[in-house]
BAZA-413495 format. One record per residue (C-alpha): residue number from 1; residue in three letters; chain; x, y, z. Coordinates in pm, whole numbers, m for minus. Last residue first. Example, Ala and Ser with C-alpha at 12.3 -4.5 7.8 and 13.67 -1.06 7.14 Angstrom:
% BAZA-413495
REC     i    aa   ch     east    north       up
REC     2   ser    A     1367     m106      714
REC     1   ala    A     1230     m450      780
//
This chain:
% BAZA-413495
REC     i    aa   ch     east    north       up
REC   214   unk    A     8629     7910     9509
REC   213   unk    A     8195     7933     9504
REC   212   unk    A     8160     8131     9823
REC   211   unk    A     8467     8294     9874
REC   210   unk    A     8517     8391     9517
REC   209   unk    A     8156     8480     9471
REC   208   unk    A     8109     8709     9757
REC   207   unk    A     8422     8896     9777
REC   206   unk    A     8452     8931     9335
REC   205   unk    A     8083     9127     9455
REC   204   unk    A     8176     9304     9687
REC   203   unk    A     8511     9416     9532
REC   202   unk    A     8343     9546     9187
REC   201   unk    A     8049     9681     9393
REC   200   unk    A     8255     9895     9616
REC   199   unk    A     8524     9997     9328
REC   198   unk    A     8238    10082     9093
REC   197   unk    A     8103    10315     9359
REC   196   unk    A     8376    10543     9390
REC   195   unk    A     8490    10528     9018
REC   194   unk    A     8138    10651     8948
REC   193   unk    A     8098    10888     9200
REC   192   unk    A     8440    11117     9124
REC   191   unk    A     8796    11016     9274
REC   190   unk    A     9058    11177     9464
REC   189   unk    A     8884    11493     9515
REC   188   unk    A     8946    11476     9885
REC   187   unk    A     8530    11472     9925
REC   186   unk    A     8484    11219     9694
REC   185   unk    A     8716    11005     9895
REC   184   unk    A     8547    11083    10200
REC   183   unk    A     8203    11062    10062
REC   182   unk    A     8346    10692     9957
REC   181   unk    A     8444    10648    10332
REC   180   unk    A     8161    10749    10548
REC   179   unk    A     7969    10487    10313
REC   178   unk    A     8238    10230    10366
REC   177   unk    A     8259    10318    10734
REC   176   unk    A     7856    10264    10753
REC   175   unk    A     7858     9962    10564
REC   174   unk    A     8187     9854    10805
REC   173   unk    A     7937     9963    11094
REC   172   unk    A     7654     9715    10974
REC   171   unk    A     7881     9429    10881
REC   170   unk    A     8013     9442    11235
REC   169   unk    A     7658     9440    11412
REC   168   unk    A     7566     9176    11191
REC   167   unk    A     7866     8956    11254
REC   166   unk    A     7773     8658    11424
REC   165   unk    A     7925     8388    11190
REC   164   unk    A     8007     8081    10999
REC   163   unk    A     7598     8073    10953
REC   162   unk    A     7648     8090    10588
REC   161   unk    A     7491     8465    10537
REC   160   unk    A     7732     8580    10829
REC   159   unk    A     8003     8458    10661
REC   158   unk    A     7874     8573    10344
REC   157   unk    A     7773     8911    10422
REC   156   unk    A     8120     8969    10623
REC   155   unk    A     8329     8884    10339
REC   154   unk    A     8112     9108    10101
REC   153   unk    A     8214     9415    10295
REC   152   unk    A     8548     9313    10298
REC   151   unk    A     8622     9329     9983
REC   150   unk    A     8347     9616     9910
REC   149   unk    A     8640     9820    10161
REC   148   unk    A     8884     9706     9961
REC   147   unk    A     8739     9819     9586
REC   146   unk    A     8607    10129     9797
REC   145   unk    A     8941    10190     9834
REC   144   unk    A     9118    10127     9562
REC   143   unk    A     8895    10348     9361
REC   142   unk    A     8882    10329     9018
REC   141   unk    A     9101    10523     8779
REC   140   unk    A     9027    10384     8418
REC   139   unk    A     9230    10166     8133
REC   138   unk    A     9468     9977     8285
REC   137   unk    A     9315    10062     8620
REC   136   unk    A     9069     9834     8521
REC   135   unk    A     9321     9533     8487
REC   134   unk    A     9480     9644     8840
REC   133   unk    A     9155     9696     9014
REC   132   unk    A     9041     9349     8885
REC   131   unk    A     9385     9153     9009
REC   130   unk    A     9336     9356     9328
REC   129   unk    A     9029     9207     9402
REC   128   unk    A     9137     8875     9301
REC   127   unk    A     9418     8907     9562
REC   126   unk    A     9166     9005     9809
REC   125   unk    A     8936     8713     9735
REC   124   unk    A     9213     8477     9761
REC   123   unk    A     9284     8656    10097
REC   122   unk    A     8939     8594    10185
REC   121   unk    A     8969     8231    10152
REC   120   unk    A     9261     8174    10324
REC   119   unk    A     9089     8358    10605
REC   118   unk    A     8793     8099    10646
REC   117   unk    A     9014     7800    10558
REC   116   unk    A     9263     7908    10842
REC   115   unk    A     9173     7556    11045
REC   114   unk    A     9312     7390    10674
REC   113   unk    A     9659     7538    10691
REC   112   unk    A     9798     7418    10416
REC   111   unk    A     9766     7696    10221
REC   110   unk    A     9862     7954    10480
REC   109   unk    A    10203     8055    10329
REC   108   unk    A    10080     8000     9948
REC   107   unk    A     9818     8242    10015
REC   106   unk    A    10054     8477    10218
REC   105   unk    A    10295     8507     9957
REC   104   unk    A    10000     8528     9697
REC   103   unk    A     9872     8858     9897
REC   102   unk    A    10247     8971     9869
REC   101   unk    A    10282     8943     9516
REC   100   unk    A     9937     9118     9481
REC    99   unk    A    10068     9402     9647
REC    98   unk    A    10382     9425     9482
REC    97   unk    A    10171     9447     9102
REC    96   unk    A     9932     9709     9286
REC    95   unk    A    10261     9890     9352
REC    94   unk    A    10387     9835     9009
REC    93   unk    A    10099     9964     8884
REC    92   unk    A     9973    10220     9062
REC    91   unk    A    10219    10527     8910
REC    90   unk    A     9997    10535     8585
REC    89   unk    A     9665    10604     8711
REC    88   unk    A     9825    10883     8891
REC    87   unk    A     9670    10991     9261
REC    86   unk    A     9946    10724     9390
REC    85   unk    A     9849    10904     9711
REC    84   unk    A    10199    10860     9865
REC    83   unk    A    10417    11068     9637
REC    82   unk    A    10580    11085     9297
REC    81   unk    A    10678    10693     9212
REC    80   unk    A    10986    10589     9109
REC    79   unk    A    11167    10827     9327
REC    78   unk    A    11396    10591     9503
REC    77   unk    A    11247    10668     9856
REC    76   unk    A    10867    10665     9743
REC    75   unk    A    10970    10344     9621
REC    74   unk    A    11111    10185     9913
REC    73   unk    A    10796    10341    10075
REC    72   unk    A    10605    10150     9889
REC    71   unk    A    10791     9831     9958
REC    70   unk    A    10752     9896    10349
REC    69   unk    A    10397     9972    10324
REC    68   unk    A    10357     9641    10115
REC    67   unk    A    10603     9424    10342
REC    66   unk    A    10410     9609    10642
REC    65   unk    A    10019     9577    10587
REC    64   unk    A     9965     9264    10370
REC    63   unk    A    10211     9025    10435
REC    62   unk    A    10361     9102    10766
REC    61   unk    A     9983     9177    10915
REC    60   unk    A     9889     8839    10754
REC    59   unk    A    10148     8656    10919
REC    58   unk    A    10103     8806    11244
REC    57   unk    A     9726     8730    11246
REC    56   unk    A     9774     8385    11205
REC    55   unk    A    10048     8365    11461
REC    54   unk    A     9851     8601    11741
REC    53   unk    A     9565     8333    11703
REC    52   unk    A     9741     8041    11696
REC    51   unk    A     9909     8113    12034
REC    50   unk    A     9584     8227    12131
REC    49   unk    A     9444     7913    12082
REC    48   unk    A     9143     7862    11817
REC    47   unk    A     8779     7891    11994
REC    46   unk    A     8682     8219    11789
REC    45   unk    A     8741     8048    11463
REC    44   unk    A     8406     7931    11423
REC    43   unk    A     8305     8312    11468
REC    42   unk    A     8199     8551    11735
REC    41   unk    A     8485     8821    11673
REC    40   unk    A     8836     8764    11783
REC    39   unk    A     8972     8518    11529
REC    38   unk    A     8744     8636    11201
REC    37   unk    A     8729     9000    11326
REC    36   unk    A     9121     9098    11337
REC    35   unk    A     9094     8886    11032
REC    34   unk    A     8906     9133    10831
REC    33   unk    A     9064     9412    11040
REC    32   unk    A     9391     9304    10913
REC    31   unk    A     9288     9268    10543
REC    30   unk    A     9152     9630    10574
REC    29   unk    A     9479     9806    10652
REC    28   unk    A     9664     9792    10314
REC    27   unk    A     9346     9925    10152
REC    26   unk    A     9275    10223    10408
REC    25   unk    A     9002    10199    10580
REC    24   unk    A     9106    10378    10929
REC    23   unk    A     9343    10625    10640
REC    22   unk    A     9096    10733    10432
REC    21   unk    A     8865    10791    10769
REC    20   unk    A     9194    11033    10908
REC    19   unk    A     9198    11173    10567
REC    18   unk    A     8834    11271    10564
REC    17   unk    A     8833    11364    10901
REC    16   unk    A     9132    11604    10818
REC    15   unk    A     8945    11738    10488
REC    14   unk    A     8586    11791    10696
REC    13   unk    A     8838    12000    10980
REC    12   unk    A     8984    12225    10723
REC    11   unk    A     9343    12207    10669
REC    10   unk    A     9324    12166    10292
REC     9   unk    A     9011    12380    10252
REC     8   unk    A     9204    12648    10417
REC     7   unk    A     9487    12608    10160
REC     6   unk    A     9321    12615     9870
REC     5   unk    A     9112    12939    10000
REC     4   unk    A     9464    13144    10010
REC     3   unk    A     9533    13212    10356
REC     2   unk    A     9410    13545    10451
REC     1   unk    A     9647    13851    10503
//
């Protein structure tokens, strides 16, 4: 007996690469790799201490990866929402809402650090790219995704853009993981074109402006 063809398109190898890239962009990951690339990368932040460094990153990785991870799972655990995917339009909101909770947490947390300008910035951008995916979520599914990786795409244009700095080579293989990644999406059926590329131009462009003009 065959599998039934649901199935085999589930395991294929283009649905595991598609999960696997899902996952390598995923929205609680990107803020890392954004600063990941800010204190390691050839920036003006590049000469910090490593001390400083590890610290910065640390509290980032604790605000935006784990506490929302964590908190998700809490509610996978409890049953409030169905699954991981939060495939419902309905069953993002209160994790979007925890999310943006713990981007302020880690606003507020690095506010007075003025030698973090550069990622204090971005995480305001972040938060107001989750405010925007939450209010159009109200009303339509668009991808969280895309709206992350646009995030992050627009980061890297404008500190490269304002001589802050050498990032070309990154910007060019996050456009190439954001591309890999919408066809990704598309290709799990999670979202169609238009919610696909709304989310990257929606987060590029909130990206851009916030941490230009803010």
């Amino acid at each position: 007996m065959f599998p039934k063809t649901g199935k085999v398109m589930e395991y294929s190898v283009w649905n595991r690469l598609s999960r696997g890239i899902s996952a390598l962009m995923h929205p609680f990951v990107i803020p890392t790799w954004a600063v990941l690339l800010m204190l390691y990368g050839p920036t003006v932040m590049v000469n910090m201490p490593p001390r400083v460094k590890f610290f910065l990153l640390g509290i980032v990785a604790l605000n935006t990866l784990l506490l929302p991870a964590f908190s998700i799972g809490v509610l996978r655990w409890f049953r409030v929402i169905p699954d991981w995917s939060l495939q419902d339009q309905k069953t993002r909101m209160l994790p979007m809402g925890i999310v943006a909770v713990c981007y302020l947490m880690c606003i507020v947390a690095m506010s007075n650090m003025l030698f973090a300008f550069l990622i204090t910035r971005f995480l305001i951008a972040a938060l107001c790219c989750v405010a925007f995916a939450f209010f159009v979520n109200l009303y339509w599914k668009i991808s969280l995704h895309m709206t992350a990786a646009g995030g992050l795409l627009g980061m890297l244009a404008v500190v490269c853009y304002a001589g802050l700095a050498n990032l070309q080579q990154a910007l060019v293989g996050c456009l190439l993981l954001s591309g890999l990644l919408g066809s990704a999406r598309l290709r799990l059926g999670s979202h169609n074109l238009a919610q696909v590329a709304a989310g990257a131009g929606g987060g590029a462009v909130i990206s851009v402006v916030v941490i230009l003009f803010f």
